[in-house]
TORBA-137041 format. One line per field, with one value per residue (C-alpha): y, x, z. Coordinates in steps of 0.05 Angstrom, whole numbers, plus 5000, padded with zeros to 4 digits. Last residue first. Layout:
! TORBA-137041
c2 <- c(Y/...)
c1 <- c(X/...)
c3 <- c(Z/...)
END
This chain:
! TORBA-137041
c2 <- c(5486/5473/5533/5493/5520/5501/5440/5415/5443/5415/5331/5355/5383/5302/5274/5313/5303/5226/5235/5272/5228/5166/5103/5083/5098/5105/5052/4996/5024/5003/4936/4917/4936/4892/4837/4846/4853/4788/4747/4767/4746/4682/4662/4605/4655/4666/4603/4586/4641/4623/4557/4574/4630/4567/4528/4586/4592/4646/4693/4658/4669/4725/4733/4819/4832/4777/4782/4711/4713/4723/4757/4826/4840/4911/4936/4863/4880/4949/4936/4862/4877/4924/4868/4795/4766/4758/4788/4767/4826/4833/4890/4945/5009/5039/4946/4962/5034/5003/4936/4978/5026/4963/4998/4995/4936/4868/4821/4769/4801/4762/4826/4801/4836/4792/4818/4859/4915/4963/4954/4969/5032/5054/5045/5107/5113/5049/5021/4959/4918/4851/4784/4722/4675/4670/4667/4606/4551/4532/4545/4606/4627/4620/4647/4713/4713/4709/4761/4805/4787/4821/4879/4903/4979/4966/4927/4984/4966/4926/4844/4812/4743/4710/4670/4614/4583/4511/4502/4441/4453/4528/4534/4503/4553/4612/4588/4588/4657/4697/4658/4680/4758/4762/4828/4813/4802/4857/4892/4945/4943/4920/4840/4824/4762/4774/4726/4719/4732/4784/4791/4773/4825/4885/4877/4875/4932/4979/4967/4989/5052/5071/5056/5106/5094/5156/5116/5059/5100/5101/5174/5212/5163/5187/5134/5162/5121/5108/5163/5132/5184/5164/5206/5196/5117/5126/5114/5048/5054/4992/4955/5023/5045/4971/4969/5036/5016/4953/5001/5036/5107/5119/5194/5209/5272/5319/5305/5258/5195/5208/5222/5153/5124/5161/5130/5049/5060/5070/5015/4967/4922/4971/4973/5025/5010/5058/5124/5135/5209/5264/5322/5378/5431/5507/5542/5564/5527/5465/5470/5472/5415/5367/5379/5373/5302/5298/5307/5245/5207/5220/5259/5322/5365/5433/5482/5549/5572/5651/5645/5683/5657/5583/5590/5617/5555/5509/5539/5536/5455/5440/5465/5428/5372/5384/5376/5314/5279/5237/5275/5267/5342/5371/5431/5468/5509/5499/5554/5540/5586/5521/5497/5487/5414/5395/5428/5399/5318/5295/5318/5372/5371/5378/5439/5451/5511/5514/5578/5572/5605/5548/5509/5524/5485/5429/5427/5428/5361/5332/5352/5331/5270/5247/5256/5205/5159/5160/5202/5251/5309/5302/5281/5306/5366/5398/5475/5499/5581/5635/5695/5709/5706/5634/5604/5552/5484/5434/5407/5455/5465/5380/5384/5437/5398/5330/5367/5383/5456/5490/5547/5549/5588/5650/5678/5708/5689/5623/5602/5622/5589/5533/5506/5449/5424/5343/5321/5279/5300/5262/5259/5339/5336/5292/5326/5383/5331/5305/5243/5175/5139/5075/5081/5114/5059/5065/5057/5059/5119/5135/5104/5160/5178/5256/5256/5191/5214/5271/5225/5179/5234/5260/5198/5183/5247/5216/5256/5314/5338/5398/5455/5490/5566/5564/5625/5667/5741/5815/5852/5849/5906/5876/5892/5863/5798/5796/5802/5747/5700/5704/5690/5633/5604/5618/5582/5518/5493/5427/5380/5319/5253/5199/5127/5085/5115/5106/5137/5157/5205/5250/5277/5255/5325/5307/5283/5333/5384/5343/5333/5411/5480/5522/5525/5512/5478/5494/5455/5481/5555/5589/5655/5699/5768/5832/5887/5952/5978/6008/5958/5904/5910/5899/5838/5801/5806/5784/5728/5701/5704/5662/5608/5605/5597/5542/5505/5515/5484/5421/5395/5451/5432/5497/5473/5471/5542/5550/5484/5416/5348/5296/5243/5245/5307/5326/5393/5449/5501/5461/5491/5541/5621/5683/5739/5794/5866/5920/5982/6021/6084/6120/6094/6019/6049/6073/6011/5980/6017/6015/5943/5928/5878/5837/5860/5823/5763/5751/5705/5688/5618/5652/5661/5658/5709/5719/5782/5824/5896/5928/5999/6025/6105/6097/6029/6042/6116/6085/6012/6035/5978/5928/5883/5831/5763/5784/5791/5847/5868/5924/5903/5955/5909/5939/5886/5828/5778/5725/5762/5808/5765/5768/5793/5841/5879/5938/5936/5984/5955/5956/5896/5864/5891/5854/5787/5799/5807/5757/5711/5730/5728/5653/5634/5675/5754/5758/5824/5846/5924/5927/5999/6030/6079)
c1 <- c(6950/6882/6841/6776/6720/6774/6793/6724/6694/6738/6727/6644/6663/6687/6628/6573/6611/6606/6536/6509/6550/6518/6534/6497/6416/6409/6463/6414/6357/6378/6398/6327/6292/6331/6327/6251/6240/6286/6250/6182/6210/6228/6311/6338/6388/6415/6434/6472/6506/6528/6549/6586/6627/6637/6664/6708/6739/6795/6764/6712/6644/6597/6534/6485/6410/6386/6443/6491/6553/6518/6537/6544/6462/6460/6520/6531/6542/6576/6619/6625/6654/6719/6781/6769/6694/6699/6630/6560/6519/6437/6415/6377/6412/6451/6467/6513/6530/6556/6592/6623/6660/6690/6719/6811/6802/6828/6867/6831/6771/6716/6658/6610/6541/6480/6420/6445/6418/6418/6491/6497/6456/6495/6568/6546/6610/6641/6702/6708/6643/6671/6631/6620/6578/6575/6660/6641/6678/6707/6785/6754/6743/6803/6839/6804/6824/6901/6887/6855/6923/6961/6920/6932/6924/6868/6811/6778/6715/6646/6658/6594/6580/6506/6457/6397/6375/6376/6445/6489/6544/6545/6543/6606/6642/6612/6647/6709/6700/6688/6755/6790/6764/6787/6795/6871/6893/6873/6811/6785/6719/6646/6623/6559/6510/6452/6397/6375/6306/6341/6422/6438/6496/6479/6403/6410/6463/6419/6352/6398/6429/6352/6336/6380/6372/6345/6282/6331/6384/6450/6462/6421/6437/6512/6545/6593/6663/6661/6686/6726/6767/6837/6883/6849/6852/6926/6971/7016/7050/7041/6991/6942/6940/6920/6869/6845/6834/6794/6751/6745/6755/6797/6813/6875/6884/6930/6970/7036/6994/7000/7072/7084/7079/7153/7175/7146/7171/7239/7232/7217/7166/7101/7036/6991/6921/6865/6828/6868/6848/6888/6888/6935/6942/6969/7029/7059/7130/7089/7035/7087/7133/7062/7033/7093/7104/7028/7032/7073/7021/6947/6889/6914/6855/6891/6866/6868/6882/6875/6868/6936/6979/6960/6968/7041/7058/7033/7072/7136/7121/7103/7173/7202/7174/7189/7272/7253/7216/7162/7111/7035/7035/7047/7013/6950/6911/6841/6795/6713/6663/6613/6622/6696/6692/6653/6701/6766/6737/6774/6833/6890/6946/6927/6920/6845/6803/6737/6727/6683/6618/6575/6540/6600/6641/6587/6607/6680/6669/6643/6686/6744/6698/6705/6785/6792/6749/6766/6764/6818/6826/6900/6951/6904/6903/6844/6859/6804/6790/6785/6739/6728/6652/6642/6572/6594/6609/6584/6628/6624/6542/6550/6585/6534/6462/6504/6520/6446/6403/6446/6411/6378/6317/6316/6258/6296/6253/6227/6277/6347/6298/6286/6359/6366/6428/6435/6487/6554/6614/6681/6696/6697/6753/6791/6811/6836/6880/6911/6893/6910/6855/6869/6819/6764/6763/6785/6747/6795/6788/6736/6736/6731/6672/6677/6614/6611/6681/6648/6581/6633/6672/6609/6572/6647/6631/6563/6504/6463/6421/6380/6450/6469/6467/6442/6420/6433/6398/6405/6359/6334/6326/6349/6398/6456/6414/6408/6475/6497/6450/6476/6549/6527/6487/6544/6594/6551/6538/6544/6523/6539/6535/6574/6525/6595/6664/6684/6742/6744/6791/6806/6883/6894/6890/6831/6793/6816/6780/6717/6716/6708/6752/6764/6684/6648/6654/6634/6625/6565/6563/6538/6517/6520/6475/6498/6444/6478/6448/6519/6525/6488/6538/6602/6559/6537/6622/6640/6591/6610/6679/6674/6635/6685/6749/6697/6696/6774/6782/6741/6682/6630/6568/6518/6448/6400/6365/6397/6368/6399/6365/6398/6458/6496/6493/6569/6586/6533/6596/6611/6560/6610/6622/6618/6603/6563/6554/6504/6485/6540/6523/6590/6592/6592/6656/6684/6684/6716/6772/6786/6772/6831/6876/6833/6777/6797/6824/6763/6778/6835/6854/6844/6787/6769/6768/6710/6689/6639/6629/6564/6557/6629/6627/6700/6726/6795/6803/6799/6844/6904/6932/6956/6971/7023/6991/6933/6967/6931/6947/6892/6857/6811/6764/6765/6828/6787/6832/6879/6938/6938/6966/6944/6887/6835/6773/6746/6692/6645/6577/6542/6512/6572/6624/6568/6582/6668/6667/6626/6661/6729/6707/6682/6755/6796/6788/6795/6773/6702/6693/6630/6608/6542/6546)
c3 <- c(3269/3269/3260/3288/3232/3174/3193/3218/3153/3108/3154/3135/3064/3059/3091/3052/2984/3004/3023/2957/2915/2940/2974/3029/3039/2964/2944/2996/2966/2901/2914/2958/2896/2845/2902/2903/2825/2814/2865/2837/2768/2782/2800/2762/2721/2796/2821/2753/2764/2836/2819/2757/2805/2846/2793/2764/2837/2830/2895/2932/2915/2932/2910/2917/2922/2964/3012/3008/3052/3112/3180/3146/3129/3111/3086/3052/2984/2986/3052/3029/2976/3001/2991/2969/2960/2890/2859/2835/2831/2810/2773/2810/2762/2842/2844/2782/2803/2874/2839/2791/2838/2871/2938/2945/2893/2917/2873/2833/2808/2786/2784/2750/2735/2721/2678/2634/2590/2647/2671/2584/2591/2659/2624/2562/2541/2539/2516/2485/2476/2475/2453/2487/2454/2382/2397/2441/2415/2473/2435/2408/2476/2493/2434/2450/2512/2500/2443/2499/2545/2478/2470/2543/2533/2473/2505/2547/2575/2563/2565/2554/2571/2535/2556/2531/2596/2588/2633/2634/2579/2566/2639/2647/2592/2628/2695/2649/2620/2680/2710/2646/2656/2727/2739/2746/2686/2644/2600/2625/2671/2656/2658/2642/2643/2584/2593/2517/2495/2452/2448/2376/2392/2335/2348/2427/2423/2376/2419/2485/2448/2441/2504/2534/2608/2652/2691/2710/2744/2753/2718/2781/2827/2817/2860/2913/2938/3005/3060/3119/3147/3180/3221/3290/3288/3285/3210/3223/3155/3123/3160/3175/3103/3086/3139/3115/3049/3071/3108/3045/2998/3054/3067/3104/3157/3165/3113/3118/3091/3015/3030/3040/2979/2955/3021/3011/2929/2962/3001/2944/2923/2950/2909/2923/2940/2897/2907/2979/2988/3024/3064/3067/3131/3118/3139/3073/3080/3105/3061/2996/3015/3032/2964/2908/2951/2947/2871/2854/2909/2884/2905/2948/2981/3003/3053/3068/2994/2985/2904/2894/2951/2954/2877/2882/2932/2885/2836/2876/2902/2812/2799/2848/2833/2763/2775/2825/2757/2774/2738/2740/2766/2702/2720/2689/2732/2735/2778/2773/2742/2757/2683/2693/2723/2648/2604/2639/2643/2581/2613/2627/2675/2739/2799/2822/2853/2888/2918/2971/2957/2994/2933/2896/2943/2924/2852/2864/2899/2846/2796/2837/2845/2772/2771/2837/2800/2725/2674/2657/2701/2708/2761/2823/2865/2903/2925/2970/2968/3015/3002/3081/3082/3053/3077/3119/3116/3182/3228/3277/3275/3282/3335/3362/3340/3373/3443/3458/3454/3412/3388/3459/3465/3515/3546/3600/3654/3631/3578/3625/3685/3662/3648/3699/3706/3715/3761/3769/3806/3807/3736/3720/3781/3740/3677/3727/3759/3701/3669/3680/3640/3694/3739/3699/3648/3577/3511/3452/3414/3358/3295/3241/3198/3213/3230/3270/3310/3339/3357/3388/3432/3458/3472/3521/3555/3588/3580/3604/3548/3549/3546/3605/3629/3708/3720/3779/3797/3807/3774/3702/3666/3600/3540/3578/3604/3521/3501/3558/3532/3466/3485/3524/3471/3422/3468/3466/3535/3561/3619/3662/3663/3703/3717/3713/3693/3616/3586/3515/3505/3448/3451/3373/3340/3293/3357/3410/3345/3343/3420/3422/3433/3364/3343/3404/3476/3549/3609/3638/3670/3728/3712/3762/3746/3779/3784/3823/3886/3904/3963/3923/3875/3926/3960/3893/3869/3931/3940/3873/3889/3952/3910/3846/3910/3939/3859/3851/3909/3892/3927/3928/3959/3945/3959/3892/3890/3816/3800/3801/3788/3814/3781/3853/3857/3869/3880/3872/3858/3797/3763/3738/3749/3699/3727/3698/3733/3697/3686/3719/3748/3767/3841/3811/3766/3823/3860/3801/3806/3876/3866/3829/3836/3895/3857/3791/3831/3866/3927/3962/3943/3868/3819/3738/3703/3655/3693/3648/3670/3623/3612/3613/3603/3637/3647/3614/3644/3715/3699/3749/3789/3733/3778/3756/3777/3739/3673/3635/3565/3552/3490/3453/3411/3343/3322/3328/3380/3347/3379/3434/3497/3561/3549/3582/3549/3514/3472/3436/3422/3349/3345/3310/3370/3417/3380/3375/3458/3469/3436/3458/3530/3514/3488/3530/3528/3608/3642/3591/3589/3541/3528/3489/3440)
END
C-alpha cells in the first residue's frame, strides 16, 4: 500500500489527506490538534515550536512527503525540526517531495502575466521566508536525486473556508482598491493535482496551481451573496477597510497566474476553473451520504402558504436523499406531503401555552435525535420559541421564514415575535418583508435571504384549466359575453372588498361594456363584514351584479375565467400570492400599490407605475381603481394577448416553485456544506 506522510493537516492538508485515504493510500500526517480529522489518518500531534525531534518510525515506507507548513524567519521549519529525519527518508528511496508555497513569491505584477519562469520579487516577509524554503527543500532533494515539485499556490477557498461562509457569519468585506485582481484555487483542484503529480514520474519542477479567472475580491463577495439572495456588504475603500496586516499584504500585489503548465504537462483540467462554478459547488445540495435529515416546523399542515411549501420543499429533499421530516399538528395537506415516504410528527405546535412549549422544546429535541436532524427550517413564531430552545441545547443552527408581517401593539408581542429572527439566518418571502424585519428588530444584511413566494406553473396554467367547471360557472352566474372582473382572497376588511365594490358601482354608470365582480374565497370567518357587503350592494342595486363564490377549490379555473384580477388591499401583504398565480394563468392585474407589488408587477420595468401586463393605483382610491378598470376593459385583443404573454413570462423567469426551492436548499446547503457553528 502506498504512504502519504503530510506535516500540517490544516484545511488543504486535510483534503488531501481524506482524497488519497479514498483511493486507497495510507496516511499519516501532523496536527496540532486531533479533532475534525478522519479517524484512519494516523495523526502525530506536532507543534512546530515544540520539536518533536524523532519522526524515523513515522515516515517509514513513506512514498510521498507533503509539507503544508508554512515557513519561519529562518527558513523551513519542518527541516529546521527535523531534517535528520527527513534526510533519511531521501536516503531510503522516497518517491516524491511536495511543497506547498504561494504565488506571492513573484511580488507585485502590476496586473502582468505571471508564469512559473516570471522573476521572483517577493515583497512581504512571509513571501522571502516561502522563497528560502523552497530552495531548501529543491537543494536537500536534489542532493539525494529525489523529484520535489513546488507548487505555488493561489488563494485558496472550498467547502468550510469561502466568501459564502464570511458571508453567513457577517465578517464578508467588500473593499474596493483600484485595478487589484488576483487569483483562486479551489481546494479540490489542489487536492487532485497533488494525487496525480504523486502517481507520476515527473521530475523535479514548479507549477503554478490557480484557477482561469483573476478578479477583484469584491466580484467574489457579490456573486456569494447572489446565491444566497442576500445584499452584500457595504462597499469600502482600501484606505479606510482597516484590516489586519495579513488581510493587507493580499491588497498590495496584483497579477494574473498563468495555469498552462498544470493542463499542458500534467494534463490536468480544472473542476473549478473560476470562483462562481466553486461558490456555487458550495452552495449547491448534495447527494445525502451521511443519512441526516431536515426538520421543517410549522403550526399545522393546513392550506395555506407557509403549509403549501413545506410540501414543496419536502419534495425536493427527496430529490437529494435528505430526509425530509416535519413537526405540526395535522391538516388538510397531511396525505399529499406524505406521498414522498416523508416523516410527520404530530405536535401541537400552534399553542401558546408555556406548559406545551415545553413539551413541544423536549420532543423536538427527541426528533433531532432519532431522524439525525442537522438543520431545522421553522415557519411560524409559537413554534420558533419551541425551535430556538431545542437547537441551542442540541447544537444545531435554525432558519426561518417570514410567510406574513406580524403585528406588534405591545412589547411583549415585540419579544414573543422575535424569536422568528434569532435563527441563523431569516427568509423573507419579500423585500418589503425584509424592510419590515430590518425596522423592528435591526436584523444585518448577512442574516436576511430574500426568497419570493413560488407559483406552481404546473397548476397556473392555461393548457391545464378545467373547462368543464368553467361552462358550469358561466351558466350558473349569467356570466357569457360578459367581461368578468375578479377578485380572489377571504373575505375581510382589509383586502379591500368595499373599495372593489365602489369603483364597480362607477362603472356601472358610465361604461358600455357589459361586466361582472366576482368575489371567490372564504365568506364564513367574517360573516358579519359579508352581511355589511351584501347590504352594499343591495343598496346599488347590483345583487345581478356581483356575486360571491365562497371558497374555492379549484382558484386557477376561476383566475382563468376572468378577465381582470383585483387585488384592493388596504394594508400591505408580506408578497401578494394572488397577484403572481393570477399574472402565472396571463390575466391582467390591477393591484394597490402598498407593500411587495411592485416586486411581482414591475420586476421588469421598476421606473413606471404602469407595465403592460400588471395596474397599480393608490391604495383606498375607488376612483382611481375605476380609472384603471375602465382602462383595461378598452384594451383590443392584440393588446390583451401581448400583456397576457408578457405576464407569464415574467412568473416563469421570477417566481416559481422550482427557483424558490432552488434558493432555499441553496441557503441548506451553505449551512450544511460550511459546518457553521
Amino acid at each position: 500500500m502506498n504512504k502519504l506522510f503530510c506535516f500540517g493537516l490544516g484545511f488543504t492538508g486535510k483534503n488531501v489527506a481524506n482524497y488519497f485515504i479514498q483511493h486507497g493510500w495510507k496516511v499519516t500526517g501532523t496536527s496540532r490538534k486531533k479533532k475534525d480529522l478522519d479517524t484512519n489518518i494516523n495523526i502525530i500531534k506536532y507543534d512546530p515550536k515544540n520539536n518533536l525531534r524523532d519522526l524515523k518510525n513515522y515516515l517509514s515506507e513513506t512514498n510521498v512527503l507533503l509539507i503544508c507548513i508554512g515557513p519561519d524567519d529562518n527558513g523551513d521549519i519542518v527541516l529546521g525540526n527535523n531534517q535528520e529525519d527527513i534526510t533519511k527518508l531521501l536516503k531510503d528511496g522516497i518517491q516524491r517531495v511536495i511543497y506547498l508555497s504561494t504565488t506571492a513569491v513573484y511580488g507585485d505584477a502590476e496586473g502582468k502575466d505571471v508564469d512559473e519562469e516570471f522573476p521572483l520579487s517577493p515583497k512581504s516577509q512571509r513571501a522571502k521566508n516561502r522563497i528560502k524554503s523552497e530552495s531548501q527543500w529543491m537543494d536537500l532533494c536534489r542532493e539525494y536525486n529525489v523529484p520535489c515539485n513546488l507548487l505555488r499556490l493561489s488563494g485558496i477557498y472550498g467547502r468550510g473556508r469561502n466568501q459564502i461562509k464570511n458571508l453567513l457569519n457577517g465578517k464578508a468585506k467588500r473593499v474596493i482598491k483600484e485595478g487589484q485582481i488576483f487569483n483562486r484555487i479551489h481546494v479540490d483542484d489542489i487536492t487532485k493535482i497533488i494525487f496525480n503529480i504523486s502517481k507520476s514520474k515527473l521530475g523535479s519542477d514548479i507549477f503554478n496551481v490557480s484557477d482561469d479567472l483573476p478578479a477583484p475580491p469584491q466580484d467574489v463577495v457579490d456573486h456569494a451573496a447572489h446565491l444566497l439572495n442576500i445584499s452584500p456588504p457595504e462597499a469600502i475603500s482600501f484606505e479606510k477597510s482597516q484590516l489586519s496586516d495579513m488581510a493587507k499584504s493580499f491588497y498590495s500585489e496584483t497579477k494574473v497566474i498563468k495555469n498552462t503548465k498544470i493542463k499542458n504537462k500534467l494534463n490536468y483540467k480544472l473542476k473549478y476553473p473560476n470562483y462562481k462554478k466553486g461558490l456555487e459547488e458550495i452552495a449547491s445540495p448534495k447527494k445525502n451520504e451521511f443519512k441526516f435529515g431536515i426538520l421543517q416546523v410549522a403550526p399545522s399542515i393546513d392550506s395555506g402558504g407557509a403549509e403549501q411549501t413545506c410540501v414543496e420543499i419536502a419534495r425536493e429533499l427527496n430529490l437529494i436523499g435528505i430526509k425530509a421530516c416535519l413537526a405540526s399538528n395535522k391538516g388538510r395537506l397531511l396525505e399529499e406531503y406524505k406521498k414522498g415516504d416523508n416523516v410527520h410528527i404530530n405536535l401541537p405546535l400552534q399553542s401558546k401555552n408555556p406548559f406545551l412549549i415545553i413539551l413541544n422544546t423536549i420532543s423536538l429535541i427527541n426528533i433531532i435525535k432519532k431522524c439525525n436532524i442537522k438543520l431545522v427550517h421553522v415557519r411560524s413564531r409559537a413554534p420558533a420559541i419551541s425551535v430556538y430552545f431545542a437547537t441551542k441545547l442540541m447544537r444545531i443552527d435554525f432558519i426561518s421564514t417570514y410567510h406574513g408581517i406580524y403585528t406588534e401593539k405591545s412589547y411583549i408581542k415585540k419579544k414573543y415575535n422575535q424569536f422568528m429572527v434569532k435563527g441563523k439566518i431569516v427568509i423573507a418571502n419579500s423585500n418589503y418583508t425584509k424592510q419590515v424585519i430590518q425596522k423592528r428588530y435591526s436584523i444585518p444584511n448577512h442574516k436576511i435571504s430574500i426568497i419570493h413566494r413560488g407559483v406552481d406553473i404546473e397548476k397556473f396554467n392555461p393548457k391545464y384549466i378545467n373547462k368543464n367547471y368553467i361552462k358550469e360557472i358561466r351558466e350558473e352566474l349569467f356570466l357569457e359575453n360578459k367581461k368578468i372582473i375578479l377578485l380572489p382572497g377571504r373575505i375581510t376588511e382589509w383586502k379591500g372588498h368595499e373599495i372593489a365594490i365602489e369603483a364597480f358601482r362607477k362603472l356601472s354608470i358610465d361604461c358600455d361594456v357589459p361586466i361582472k365582480l366576482i368575489f371567490a374565497g372564504d365568506n364564513m370567518r367574517h360573516a358579519s363584514y359579508t352581511k355589511k357587503l351584501r347590504k352594499i350592494i343591495s343598496d346599488y342595486g347590483l345583487e345581478n351584479d356581483i356575486h360571491f363564490l365562497g371558497h374555492i377549490t379549484d382558484m386557477p379555473s376561476i383566475i382563468y375565467l376572468s378577465d381582470i384580477v383585483l387585488c384592493p388591499s388596504i394594508k400591505p401583504e408580506a408578497f401578494g400570492r394572488v397577484i403572481a398565480e393570477s399574472l402565472a394563468m396571463g390575466r391582467l392585474v390591477i393591484a394597490s400599490d402598498i407593500g411587495p407589488v411592485r416586486e411581482i408587477i414591475s420586476q421588469n420595468d421598476r421606473g413606471k407605475k404602469n407595465n403592460p401586463y400588471g395596474y397599480l393605483f393608490k391604495s383606498g382610491d375607488s376612483d382611481e381603481l375605476y380609472q384603471k378598470i375602465k382602462r383595461v376593459l378598452y384594451l383590443d385583443d392584440n393588446q390583451v394577448k401581448i400583456a397576457s404573454s408578457h405576464a407569464m413570462e415574467n412568473i416563469i423567469k421570477n417566481f416559481t416553485i422550482k427557483k424558490m426551492c432552488q434558493q432555499t436548499l441553496r441557503i441548506y446547503a451553505s449551512l450544511l456544506n460550511n459546518n457553521i457553528r
